[in-house]
Every structure is written in C-alpha cells, then in structure tokens.
BATORMI-471372 format. One record per residue (C-alpha): residue in three letters; x, y, z; residue number from 1; chain. Coordinates in steps of 0.001 Angstrom, whole numbers. Example, Ala and Ser with C-alpha at 12.3 -4.5 7.8 and 13.67 -1.06 7.14 Angstrom:
BEGIN
{rodren:ALA	px:12300	py:-4500	pz:7800	semar:1	balo:A}
{rodren:SER	px:13670	py:-1060	pz:7140	semar:2	balo:A}
//
This chain:
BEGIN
{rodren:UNK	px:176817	py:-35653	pz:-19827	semar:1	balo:A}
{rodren:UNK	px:179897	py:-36587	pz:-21572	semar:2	balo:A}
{rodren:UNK	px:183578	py:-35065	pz:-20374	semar:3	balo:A}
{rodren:UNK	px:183837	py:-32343	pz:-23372	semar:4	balo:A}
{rodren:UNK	px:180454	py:-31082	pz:-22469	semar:5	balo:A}
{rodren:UNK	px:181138	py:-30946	pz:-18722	semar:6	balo:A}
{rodren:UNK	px:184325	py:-28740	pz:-19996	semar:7	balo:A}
{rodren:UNK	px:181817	py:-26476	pz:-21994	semar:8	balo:A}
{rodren:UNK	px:179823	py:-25769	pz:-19436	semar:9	balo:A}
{rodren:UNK	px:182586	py:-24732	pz:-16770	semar:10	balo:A}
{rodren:UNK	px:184103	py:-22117	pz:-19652	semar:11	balo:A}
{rodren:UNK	px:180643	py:-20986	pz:-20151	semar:12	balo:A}
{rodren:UNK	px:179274	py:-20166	pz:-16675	semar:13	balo:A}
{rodren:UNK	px:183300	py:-19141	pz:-15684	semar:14	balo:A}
{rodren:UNK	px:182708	py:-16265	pz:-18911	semar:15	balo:A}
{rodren:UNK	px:179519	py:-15854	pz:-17942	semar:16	balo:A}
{rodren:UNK	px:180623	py:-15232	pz:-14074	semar:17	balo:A}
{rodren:UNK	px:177992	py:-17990	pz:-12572	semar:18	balo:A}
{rodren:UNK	px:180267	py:-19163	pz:-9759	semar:19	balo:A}
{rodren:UNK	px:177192	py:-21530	pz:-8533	semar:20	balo:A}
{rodren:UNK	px:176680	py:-23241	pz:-12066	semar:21	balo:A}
{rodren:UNK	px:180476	py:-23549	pz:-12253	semar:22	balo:A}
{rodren:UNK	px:180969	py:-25294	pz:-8686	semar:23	balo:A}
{rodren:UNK	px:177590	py:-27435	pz:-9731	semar:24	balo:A}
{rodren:UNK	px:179192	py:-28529	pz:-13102	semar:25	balo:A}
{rodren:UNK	px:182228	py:-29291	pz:-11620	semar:26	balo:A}
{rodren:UNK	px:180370	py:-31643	pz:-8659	semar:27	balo:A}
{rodren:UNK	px:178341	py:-33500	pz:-12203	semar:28	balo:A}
{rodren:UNK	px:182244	py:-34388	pz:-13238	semar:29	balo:A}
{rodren:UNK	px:183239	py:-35681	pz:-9977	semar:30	balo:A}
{rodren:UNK	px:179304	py:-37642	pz:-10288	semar:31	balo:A}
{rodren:UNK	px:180925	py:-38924	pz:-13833	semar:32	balo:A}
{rodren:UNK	px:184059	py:-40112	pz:-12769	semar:33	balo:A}
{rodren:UNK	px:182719	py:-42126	pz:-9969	semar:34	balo:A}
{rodren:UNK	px:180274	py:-43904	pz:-12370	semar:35	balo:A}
{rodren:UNK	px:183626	py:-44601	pz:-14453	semar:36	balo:A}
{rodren:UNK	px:185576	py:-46046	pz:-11559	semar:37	balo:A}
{rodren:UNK	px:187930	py:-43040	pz:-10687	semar:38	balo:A}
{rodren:UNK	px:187397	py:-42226	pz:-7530	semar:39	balo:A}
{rodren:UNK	px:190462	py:-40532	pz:-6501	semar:40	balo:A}
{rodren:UNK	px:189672	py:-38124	pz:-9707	semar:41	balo:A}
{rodren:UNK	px:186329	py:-37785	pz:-7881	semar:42	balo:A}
{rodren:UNK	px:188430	py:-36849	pz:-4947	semar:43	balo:A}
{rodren:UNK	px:190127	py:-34396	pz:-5839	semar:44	balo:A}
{rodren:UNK	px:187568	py:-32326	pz:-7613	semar:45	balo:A}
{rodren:UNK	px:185351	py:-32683	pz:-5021	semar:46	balo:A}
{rodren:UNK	px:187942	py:-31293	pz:-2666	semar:47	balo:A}
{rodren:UNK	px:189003	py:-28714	pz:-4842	semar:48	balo:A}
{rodren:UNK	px:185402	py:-27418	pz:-5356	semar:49	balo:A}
{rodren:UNK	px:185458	py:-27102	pz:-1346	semar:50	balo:A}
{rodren:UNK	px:188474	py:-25304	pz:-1442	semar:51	balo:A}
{rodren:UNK	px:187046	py:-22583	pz:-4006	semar:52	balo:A}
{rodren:UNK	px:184213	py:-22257	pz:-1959	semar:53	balo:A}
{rodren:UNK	px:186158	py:-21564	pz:1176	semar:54	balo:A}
{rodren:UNK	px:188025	py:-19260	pz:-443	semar:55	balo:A}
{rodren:UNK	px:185152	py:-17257	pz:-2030	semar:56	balo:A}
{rodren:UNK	px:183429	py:-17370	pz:1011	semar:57	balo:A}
{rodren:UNK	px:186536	py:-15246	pz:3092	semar:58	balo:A}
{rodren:UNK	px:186876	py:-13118	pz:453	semar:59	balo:A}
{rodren:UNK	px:183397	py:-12065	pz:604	semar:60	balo:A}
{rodren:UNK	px:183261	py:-11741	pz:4408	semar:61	balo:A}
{rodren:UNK	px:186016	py:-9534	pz:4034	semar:62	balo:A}
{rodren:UNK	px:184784	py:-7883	pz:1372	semar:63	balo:A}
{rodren:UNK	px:181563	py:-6895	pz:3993	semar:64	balo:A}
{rodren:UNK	px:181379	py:-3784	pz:5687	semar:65	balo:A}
{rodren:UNK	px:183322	py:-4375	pz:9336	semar:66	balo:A}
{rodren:UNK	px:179897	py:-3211	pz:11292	semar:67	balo:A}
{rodren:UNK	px:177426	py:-5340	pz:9621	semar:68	balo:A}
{rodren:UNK	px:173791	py:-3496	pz:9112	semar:69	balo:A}
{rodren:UNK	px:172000	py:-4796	pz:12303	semar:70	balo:A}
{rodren:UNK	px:168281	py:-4049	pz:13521	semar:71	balo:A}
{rodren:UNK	px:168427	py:-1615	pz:16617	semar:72	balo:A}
{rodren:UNK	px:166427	py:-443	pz:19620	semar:73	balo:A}
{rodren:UNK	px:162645	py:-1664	pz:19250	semar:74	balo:A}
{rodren:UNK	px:163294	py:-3424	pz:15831	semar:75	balo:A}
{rodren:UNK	px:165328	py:-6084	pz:17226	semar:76	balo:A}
{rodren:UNK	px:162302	py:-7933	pz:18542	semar:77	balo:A}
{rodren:UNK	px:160600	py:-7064	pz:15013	semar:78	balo:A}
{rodren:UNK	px:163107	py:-8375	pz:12405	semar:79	balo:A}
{rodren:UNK	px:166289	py:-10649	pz:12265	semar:80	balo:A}
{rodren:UNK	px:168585	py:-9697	pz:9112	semar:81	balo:A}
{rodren:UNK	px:171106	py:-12171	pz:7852	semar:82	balo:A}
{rodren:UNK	px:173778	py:-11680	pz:4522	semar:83	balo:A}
{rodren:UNK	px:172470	py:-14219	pz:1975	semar:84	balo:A}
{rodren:UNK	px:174969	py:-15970	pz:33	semar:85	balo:A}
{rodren:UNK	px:171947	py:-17773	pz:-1746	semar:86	balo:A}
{rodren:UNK	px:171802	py:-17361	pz:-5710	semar:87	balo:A}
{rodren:UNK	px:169287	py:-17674	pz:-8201	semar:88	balo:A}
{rodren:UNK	px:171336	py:-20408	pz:-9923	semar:89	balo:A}
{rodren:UNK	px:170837	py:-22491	pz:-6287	semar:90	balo:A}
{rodren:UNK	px:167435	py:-22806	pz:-7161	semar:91	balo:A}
{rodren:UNK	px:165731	py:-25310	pz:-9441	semar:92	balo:A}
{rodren:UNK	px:162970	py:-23167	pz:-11011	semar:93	balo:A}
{rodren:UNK	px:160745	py:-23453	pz:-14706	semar:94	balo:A}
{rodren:UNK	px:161586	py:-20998	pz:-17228	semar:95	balo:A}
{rodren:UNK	px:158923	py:-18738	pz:-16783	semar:96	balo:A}
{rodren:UNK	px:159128	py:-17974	pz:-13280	semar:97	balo:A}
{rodren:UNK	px:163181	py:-17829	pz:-13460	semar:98	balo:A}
{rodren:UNK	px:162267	py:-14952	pz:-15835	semar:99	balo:A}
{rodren:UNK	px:159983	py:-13011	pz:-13936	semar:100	balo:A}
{rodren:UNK	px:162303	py:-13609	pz:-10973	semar:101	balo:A}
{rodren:UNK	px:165407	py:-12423	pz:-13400	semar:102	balo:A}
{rodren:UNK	px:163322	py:-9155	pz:-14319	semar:103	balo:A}
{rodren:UNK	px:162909	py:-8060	pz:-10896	semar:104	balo:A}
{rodren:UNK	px:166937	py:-7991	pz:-10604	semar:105	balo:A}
{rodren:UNK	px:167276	py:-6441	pz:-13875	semar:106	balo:A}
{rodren:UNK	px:164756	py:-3511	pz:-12802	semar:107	balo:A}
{rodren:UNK	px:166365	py:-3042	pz:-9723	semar:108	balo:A}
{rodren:UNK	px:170049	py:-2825	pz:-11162	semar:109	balo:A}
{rodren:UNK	px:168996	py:-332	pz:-13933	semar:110	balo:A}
{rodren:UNK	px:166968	py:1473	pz:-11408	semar:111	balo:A}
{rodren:UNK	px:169137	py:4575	pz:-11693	semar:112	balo:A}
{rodren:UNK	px:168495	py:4591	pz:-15558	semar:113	balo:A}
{rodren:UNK	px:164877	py:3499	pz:-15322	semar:114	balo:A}
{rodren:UNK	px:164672	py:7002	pz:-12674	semar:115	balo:A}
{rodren:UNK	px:166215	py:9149	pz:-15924	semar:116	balo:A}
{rodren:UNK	px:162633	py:8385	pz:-17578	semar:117	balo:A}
{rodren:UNK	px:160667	py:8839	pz:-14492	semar:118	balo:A}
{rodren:UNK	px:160215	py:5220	pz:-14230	semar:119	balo:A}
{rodren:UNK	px:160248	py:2683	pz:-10979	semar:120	balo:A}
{rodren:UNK	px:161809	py:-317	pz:-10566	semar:121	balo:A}
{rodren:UNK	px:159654	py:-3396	pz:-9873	semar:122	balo:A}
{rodren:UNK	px:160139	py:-3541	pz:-5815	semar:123	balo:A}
{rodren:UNK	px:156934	py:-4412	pz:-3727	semar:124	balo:A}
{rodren:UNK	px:156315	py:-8151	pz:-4787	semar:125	balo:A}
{rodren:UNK	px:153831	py:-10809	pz:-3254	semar:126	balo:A}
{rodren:UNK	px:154889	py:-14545	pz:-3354	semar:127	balo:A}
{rodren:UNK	px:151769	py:-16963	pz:-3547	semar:128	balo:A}
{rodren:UNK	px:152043	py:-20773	pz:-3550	semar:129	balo:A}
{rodren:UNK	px:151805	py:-23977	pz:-981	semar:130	balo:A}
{rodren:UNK	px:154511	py:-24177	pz:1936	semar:131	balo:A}
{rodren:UNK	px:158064	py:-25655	pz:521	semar:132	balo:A}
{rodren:UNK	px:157420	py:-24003	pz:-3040	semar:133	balo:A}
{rodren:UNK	px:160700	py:-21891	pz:-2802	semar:134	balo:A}
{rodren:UNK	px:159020	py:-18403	pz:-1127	semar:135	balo:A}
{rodren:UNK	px:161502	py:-18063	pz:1074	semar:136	balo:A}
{rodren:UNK	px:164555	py:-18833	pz:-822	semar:137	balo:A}
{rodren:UNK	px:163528	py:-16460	pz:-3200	semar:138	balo:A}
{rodren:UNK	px:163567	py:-13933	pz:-926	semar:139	balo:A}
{rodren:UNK	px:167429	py:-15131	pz:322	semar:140	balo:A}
{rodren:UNK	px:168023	py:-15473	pz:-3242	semar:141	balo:A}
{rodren:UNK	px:167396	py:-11822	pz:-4321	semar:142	balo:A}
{rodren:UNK	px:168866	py:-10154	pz:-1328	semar:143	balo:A}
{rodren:UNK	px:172229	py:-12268	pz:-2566	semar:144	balo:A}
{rodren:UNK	px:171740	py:-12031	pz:-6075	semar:145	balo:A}
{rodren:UNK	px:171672	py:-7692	pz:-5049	semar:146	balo:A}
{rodren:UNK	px:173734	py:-7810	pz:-1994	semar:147	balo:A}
{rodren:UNK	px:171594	py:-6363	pz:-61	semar:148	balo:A}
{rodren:UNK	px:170891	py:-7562	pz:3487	semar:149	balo:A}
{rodren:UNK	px:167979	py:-9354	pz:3958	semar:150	balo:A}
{rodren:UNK	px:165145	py:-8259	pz:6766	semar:151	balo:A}
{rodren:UNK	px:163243	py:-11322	pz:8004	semar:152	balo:A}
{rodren:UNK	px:159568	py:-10060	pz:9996	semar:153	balo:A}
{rodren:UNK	px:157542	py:-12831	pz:11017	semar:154	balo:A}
{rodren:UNK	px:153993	py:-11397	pz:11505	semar:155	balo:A}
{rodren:UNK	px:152793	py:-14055	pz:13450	semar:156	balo:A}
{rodren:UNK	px:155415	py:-12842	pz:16381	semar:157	balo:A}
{rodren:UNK	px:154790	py:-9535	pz:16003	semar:158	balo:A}
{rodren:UNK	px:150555	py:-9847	pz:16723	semar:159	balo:A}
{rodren:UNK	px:151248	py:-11757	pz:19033	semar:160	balo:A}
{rodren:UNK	px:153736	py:-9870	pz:21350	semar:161	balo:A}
{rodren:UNK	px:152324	py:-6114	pz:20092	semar:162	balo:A}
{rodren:UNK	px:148519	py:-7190	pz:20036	semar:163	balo:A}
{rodren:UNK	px:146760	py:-2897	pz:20513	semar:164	balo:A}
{rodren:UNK	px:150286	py:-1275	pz:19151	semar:165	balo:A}
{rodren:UNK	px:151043	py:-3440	pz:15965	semar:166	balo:A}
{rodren:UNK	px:150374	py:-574	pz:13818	semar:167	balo:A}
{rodren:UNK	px:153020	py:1194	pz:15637	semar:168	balo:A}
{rodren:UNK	px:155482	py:-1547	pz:15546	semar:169	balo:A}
{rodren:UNK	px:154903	py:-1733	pz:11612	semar:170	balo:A}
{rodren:UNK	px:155395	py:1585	pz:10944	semar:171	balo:A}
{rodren:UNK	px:159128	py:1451	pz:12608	semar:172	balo:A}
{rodren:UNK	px:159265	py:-1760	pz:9837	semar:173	balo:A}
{rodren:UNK	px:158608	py:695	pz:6913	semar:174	balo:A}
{rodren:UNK	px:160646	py:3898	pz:8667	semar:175	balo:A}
{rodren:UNK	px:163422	py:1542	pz:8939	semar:176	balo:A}
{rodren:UNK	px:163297	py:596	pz:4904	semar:177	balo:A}
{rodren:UNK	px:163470	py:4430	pz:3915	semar:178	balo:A}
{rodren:UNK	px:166431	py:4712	pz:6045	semar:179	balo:A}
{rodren:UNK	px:168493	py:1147	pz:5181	semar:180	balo:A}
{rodren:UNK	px:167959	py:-224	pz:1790	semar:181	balo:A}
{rodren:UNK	px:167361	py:-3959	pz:1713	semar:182	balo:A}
{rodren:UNK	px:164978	py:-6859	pz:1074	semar:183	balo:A}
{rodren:UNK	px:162279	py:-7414	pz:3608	semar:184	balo:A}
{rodren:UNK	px:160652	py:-10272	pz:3760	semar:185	balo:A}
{rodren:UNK	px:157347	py:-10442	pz:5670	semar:186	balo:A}
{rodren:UNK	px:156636	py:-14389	pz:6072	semar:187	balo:A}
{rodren:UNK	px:153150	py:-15735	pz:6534	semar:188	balo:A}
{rodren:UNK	px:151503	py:-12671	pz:5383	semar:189	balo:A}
{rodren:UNK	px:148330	py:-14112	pz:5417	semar:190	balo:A}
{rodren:UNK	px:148727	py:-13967	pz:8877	semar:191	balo:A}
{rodren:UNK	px:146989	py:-10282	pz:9117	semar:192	balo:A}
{rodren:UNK	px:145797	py:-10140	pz:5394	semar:193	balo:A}
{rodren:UNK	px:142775	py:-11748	pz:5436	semar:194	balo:A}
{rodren:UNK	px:139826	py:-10192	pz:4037	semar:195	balo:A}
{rodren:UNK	px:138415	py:-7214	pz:6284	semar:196	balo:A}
{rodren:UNK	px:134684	py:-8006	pz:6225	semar:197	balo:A}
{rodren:UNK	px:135430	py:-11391	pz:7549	semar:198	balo:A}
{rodren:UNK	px:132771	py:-12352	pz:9993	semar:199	balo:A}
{rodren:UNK	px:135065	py:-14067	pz:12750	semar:200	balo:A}
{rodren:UNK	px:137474	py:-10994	pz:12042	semar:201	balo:A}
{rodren:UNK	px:138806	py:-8622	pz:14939	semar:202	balo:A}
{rodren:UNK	px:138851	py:-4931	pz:15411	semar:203	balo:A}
{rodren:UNK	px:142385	py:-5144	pz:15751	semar:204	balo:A}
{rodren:UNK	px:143643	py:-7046	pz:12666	semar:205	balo:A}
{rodren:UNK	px:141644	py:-4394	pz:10604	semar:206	balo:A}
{rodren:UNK	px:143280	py:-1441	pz:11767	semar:207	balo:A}
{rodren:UNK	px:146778	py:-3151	pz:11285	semar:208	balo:A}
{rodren:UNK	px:145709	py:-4157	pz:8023	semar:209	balo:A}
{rodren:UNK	px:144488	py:-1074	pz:6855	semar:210	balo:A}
{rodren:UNK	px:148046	py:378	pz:8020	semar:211	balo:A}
{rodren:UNK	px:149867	py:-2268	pz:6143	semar:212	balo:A}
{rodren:UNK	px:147761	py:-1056	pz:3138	semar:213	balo:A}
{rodren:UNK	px:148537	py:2547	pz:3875	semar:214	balo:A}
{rodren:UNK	px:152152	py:2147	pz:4282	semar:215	balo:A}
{rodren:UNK	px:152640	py:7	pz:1343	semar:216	balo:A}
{rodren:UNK	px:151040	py:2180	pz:-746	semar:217	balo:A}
{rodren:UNK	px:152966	py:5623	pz:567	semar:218	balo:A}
{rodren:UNK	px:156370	py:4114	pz:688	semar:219	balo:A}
{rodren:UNK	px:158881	py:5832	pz:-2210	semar:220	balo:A}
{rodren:UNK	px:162296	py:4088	pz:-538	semar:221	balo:A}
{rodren:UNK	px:164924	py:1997	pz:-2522	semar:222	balo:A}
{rodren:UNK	px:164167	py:-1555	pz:-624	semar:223	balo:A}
{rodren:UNK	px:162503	py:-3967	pz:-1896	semar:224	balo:A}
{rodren:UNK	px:159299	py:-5543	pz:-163	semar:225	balo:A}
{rodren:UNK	px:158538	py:-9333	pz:-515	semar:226	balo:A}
{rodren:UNK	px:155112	py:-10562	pz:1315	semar:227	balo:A}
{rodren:UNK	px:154592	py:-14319	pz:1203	semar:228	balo:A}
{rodren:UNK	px:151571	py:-16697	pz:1582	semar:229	balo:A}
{rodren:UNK	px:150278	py:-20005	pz:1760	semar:230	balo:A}
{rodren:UNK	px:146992	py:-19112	pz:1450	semar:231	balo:A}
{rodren:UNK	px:146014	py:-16000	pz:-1765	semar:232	balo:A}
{rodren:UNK	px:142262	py:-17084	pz:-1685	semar:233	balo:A}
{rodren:UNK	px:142541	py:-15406	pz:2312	semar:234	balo:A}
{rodren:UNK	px:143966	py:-12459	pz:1139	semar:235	balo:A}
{rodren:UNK	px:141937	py:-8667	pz:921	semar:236	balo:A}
{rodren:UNK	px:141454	py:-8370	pz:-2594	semar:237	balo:A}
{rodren:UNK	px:142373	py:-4670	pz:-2200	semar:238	balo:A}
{rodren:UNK	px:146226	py:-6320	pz:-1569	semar:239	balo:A}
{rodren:UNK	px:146769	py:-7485	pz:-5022	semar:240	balo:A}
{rodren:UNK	px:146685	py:-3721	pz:-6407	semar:241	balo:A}
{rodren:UNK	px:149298	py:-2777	pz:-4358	semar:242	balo:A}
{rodren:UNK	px:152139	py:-4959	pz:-5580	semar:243	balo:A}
{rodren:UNK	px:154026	py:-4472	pz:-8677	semar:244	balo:A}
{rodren:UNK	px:154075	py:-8160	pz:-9268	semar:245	balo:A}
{rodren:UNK	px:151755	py:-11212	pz:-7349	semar:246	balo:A}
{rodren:UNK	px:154119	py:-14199	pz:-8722	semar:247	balo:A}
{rodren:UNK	px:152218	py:-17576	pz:-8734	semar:248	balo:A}
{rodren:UNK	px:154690	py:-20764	pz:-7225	semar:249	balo:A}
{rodren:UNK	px:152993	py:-24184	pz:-7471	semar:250	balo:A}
{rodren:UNK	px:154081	py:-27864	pz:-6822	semar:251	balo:A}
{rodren:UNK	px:157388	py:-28970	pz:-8930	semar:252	balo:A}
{rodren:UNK	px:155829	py:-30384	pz:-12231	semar:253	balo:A}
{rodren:UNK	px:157660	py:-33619	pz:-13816	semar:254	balo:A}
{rodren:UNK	px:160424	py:-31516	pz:-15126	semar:255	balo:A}
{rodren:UNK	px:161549	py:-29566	pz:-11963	semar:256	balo:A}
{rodren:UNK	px:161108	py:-32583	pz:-10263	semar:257	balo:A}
{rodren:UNK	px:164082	py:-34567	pz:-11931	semar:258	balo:A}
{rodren:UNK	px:165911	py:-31805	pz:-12073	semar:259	balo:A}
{rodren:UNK	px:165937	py:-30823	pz:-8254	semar:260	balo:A}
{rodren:UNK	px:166731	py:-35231	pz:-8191	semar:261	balo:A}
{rodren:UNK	px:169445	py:-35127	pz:-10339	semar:262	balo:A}
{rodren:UNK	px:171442	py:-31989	pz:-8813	semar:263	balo:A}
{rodren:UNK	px:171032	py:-33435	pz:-5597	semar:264	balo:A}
{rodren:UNK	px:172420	py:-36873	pz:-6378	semar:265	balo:A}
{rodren:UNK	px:175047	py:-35143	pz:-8382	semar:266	balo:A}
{rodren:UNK	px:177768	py:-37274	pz:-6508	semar:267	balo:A}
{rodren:UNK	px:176013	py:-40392	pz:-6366	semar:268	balo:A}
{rodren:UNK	px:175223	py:-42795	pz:-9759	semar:269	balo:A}
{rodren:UNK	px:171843	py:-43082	pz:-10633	semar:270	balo:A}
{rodren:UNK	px:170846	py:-46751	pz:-10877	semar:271	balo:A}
{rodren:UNK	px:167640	py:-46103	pz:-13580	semar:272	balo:A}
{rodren:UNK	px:166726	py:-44655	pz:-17101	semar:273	balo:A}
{rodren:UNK	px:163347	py:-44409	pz:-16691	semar:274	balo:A}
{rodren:UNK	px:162052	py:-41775	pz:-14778	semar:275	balo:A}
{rodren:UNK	px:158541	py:-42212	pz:-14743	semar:276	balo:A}
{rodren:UNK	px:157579	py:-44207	pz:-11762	semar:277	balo:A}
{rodren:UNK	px:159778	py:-41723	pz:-9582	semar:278	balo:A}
{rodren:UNK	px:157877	py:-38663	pz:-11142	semar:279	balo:A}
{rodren:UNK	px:154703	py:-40438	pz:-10085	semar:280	balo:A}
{rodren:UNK	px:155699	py:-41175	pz:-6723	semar:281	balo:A}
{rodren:UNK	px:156682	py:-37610	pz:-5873	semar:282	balo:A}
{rodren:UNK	px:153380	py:-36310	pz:-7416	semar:283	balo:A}
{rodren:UNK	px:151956	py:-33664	pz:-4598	semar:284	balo:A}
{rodren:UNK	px:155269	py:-33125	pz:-2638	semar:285	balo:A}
{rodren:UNK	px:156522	py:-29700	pz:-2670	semar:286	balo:A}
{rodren:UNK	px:160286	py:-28784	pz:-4104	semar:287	balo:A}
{rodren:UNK	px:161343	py:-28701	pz:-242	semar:288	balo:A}
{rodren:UNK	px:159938	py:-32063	pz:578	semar:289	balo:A}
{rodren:UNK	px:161533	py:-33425	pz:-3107	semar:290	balo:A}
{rodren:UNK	px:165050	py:-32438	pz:-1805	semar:291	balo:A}
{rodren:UNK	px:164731	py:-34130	pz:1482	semar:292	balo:A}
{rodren:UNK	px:163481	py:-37371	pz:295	semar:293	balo:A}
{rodren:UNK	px:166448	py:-37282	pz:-1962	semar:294	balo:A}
{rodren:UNK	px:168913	py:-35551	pz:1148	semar:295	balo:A}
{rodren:UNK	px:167350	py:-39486	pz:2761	semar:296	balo:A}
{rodren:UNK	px:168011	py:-41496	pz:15	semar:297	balo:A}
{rodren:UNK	px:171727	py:-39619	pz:-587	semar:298	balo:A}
{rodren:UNK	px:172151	py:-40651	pz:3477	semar:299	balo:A}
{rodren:UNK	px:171451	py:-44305	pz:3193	semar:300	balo:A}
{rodren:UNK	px:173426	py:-45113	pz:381	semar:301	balo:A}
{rodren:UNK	px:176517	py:-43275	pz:2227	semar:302	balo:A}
{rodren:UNK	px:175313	py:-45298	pz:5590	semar:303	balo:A}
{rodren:UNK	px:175838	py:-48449	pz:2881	semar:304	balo:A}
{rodren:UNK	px:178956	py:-47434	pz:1846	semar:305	balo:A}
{rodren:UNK	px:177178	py:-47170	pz:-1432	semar:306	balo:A}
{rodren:UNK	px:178195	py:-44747	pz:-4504	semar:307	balo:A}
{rodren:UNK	px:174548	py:-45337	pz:-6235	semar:308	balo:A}
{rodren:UNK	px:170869	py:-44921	pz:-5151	semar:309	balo:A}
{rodren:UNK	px:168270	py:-47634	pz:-6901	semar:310	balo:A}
{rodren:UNK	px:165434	py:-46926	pz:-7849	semar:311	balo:A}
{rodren:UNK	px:163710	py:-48719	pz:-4927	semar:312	balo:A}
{rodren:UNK	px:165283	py:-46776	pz:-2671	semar:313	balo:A}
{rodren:UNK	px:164570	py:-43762	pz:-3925	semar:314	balo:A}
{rodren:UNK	px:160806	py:-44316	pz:-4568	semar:315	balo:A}
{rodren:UNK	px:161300	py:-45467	pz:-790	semar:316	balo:A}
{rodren:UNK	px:162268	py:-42472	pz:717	semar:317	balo:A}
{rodren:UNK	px:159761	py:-40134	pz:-1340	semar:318	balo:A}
{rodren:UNK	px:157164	py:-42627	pz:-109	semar:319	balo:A}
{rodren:UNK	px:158212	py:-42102	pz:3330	semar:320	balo:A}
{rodren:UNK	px:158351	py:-38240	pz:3144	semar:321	balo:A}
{rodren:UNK	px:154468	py:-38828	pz:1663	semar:322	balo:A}
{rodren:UNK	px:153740	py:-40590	pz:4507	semar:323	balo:A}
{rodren:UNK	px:155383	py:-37750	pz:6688	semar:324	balo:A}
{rodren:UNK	px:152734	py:-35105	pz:5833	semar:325	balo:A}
{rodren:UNK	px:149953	py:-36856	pz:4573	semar:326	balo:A}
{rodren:UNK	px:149526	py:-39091	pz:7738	semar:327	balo:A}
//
C-alpha cells in the first residue's frame, strides 16, 4: 500500500471513529517505511501509536464506573467478569460472518426502538466451530464493542465442584443476568449439552440440561447469552431452537489466512509475492494457531536482528505449529 493510500485510510476510519483500524493503518506505515529504509520514521510512529493507546486506555479506565460490576457471594466460584477492550475490527473475520456478527450489535443498540414495535433484539446466540476459530474473542469482542462487562462460566468447573446442585448454581447464573446486564459467555457448552437419550448419559447431566433449556427459554432480561462449542454434532437437537442465531466458525480459508499473516507482520517486510505455498502449508490450522506460527516467525527474525521474515522461515514455523498438534 502506497503512502497516499495509507493517508486515506487513517482519515477514513478517524471519520468513521474505528480507533483499532486507525492504530492498525498507522503500524502498515511504520511496516512501509522500514521496507524503504527509514527507520527512525518507523520509530516514531510506532511510538506515537503506543502513546495513543496509552492514552485511550486511561481515559477509558477513568471513564469506568469507580466500583467495577463484580460477581458476589456464591457466584464468585461460578463466573469471572473482566472489561473487554477487544473490538470487532481486532479480529480477522470473512464478510459474511463479520455481518452476522455486526447485526447482533446493531439489534442490540436499537433495542429500545426495536421494543416500540414489540420486537426483540437478537441476544441468546450459540457459537459452533473447531477450538482456535475465534469463539471466544467474539464473545470479548461484543461485550467491548457494547461496553458491557463480560461474564465468563466455565461449565466444566461448575459440574465438577456442584455435581447434585448444578441446577441450583445455574439458576443464580440466569438470576444474576436479569439483575446486571452483560454478556455471558458459557465456554465448552458441550460440556452438559449432549444429547439426553445418550446411552452412557447420567441422571444428573439431564436434569441440569433440562434446566439450562428451561431457563434459556424463560429468560426476558437485557444480557446477552453466548454458548460455545467444539463439538454441534453432540449437542440436544432441542438446543438449536432456543437461540436466536447458531453462527457457524470454520478453519481460516486462503483469504483470512493472509490476512491474519499480513496484520501480524505489519512491522516486519515480507520477503515473497507469492502466497501460495504459505496458504498450503497452513491448510488445517485454526486462526489461533495461524497467529502464533506467525507471533514465532515475528520472534526469530527480532532474535536475528532481522526487519524481514522469508519465506522459509515462515513456512518453518507454521510447519512446526503443525507438528505441535498433529503429533
């Protein structure tokens, strides 16, 4: 990307008030003037870019409430909640999932005038896809994107410690949500949701299913629900129903794939044109697994005192994050 069109790009995400895309343009002209040979240019953008984030960060600390939400009494060992300062624009996602993704926010910031014709925001959404697909962020992403604060419940923990009074412990979950709006995010939902008439199933697991069902189904409060899963063909098909939206994430294709590449080599010059053989390479590794081979390749060439990555090197390190997880 030439100079003038890294300059359009800053005035268009400044007027259109995406502080992410601006910082992220502004790292691809520090990228640019390395590859020219201007490194103290490089410098001082980079730096300056910290600076503005610094500064935007304080301002939005201070801009919290002074007693931050927190989980109480028997919900502390239930959920952790965090502020996210993760955007939608920190993600690298295709255009059709960025949409439904962008809908959700747009329903739940018009809720008030959807309400005027007895209509409901989308709000109780199911996440399937492998692990590393970009469940999780999502759920950071939204609670930033609304400032709301984000409710993390692992499932697995709560079985585990409440096994014969889970039900109990999930209905605090879903009293809590009608009392403090936020996103909750119930990770590894297939956990519990498996089907019912599963032959290896347990009493147990039934009944709390049946009361996530219940619960689910009966709850009228302004949060917004977000169940993840590795594994959809393990869920009770009675689940799906439930949801206002079951959103489908699946390995990066070719496309995704450079692009989560190139924004995270943003500083460093790209030694090829051709991207083909890398594409290959990083066939079957999830988004997660695509940053971190490229986090390893970023590391070695700094290690070199290096300001480019070959492309041997970086075919290297997604062959050794293959070899990670498929060993």
């Amino acid at each position: 990307m030439s100079t003038a069109r890294h300059v359009i790009a800053l005035l268009k995400s400044y007027l259109e008030g995406e502080e992410q895309h601006f910082f992220s343009v502004a790292l691809q002209m520090a990228a640019h003037e390395v590859r020219q040979g201007h490194t103290k240019i490089a410098q001082e953008i980079q730096s300056l870019v910290d600076q503005a984030k610094e500064r935007k960060s304080a301002i939005e600390h201070k801009a919290l409430p002074t007693s931050l939400v927190q989980s109480k009494g028997e919900l502390v060992n239930l959920v952790s909640v965090s502020y996210s300062e993760t955007r939608l624009t920190d993600m690298v996602l295709p255009v059709a999932l960025k949409k439904r993704l962008e809908r959700i926010l747009i329903e739940q910031t018009q809720r008030h005038r959807l309400a005027e014709y007895n209509l409901k925001p989308r709000r109780k959404i199911l996440l399937v896809g492998p692990p590393g697909s970009g469940k999780s962020m999502t759920a950071a992403a939204l609670a930033g994107e609304l400032k709301l604060p984000l409710f993390t419940v692992a499932y697995t923990g709560l079985i585990t410690k409440y096994m014969g009074d889970t039900a109990n412990q999930l209905k605090l979950i879903f009293d809590a949500m009608a009392v403090t709006r936020g996103v909750y995010f119930f990770e590894e939902f297939d956990a519990i949701s498996s089907e019912r008439a599963a032959v290896n199933d347990v009493g147990e697991l039934r009944r709390v299913l049946n009361s996530w069902l219940q619960f689910l189904e009966n709850d009228n409060s302004q949060s917004l629900i977000i169940a993840a899963t590795n594994h959809h063909n393990l869920l009770d098909k009675a689940l799906f129903r439930r949801f206002d939206d079951v959103i489908q994430y699946d390995l990066p294709n070719s496309e995704v794939v450079r692009n989560l590449l190139e924004a995270r080599l943003a500083l460093f010059n790209i030694e090829w044109n051709d991207w083909h053989h890398i594409i290959e390479t990083a066939n079957g590794l999830s988004q997660a697994e695509v940053v971190r081979a490229a986090d390893e390749a970023a590391k070695a060439a700094v290690i070199s005192k290096q300001d480019s990555i070959s492309e041997e090197n970086m075919i290297c390190a997604i062959t050794e994050r293959k070899k990670t997880i498929f060993q």
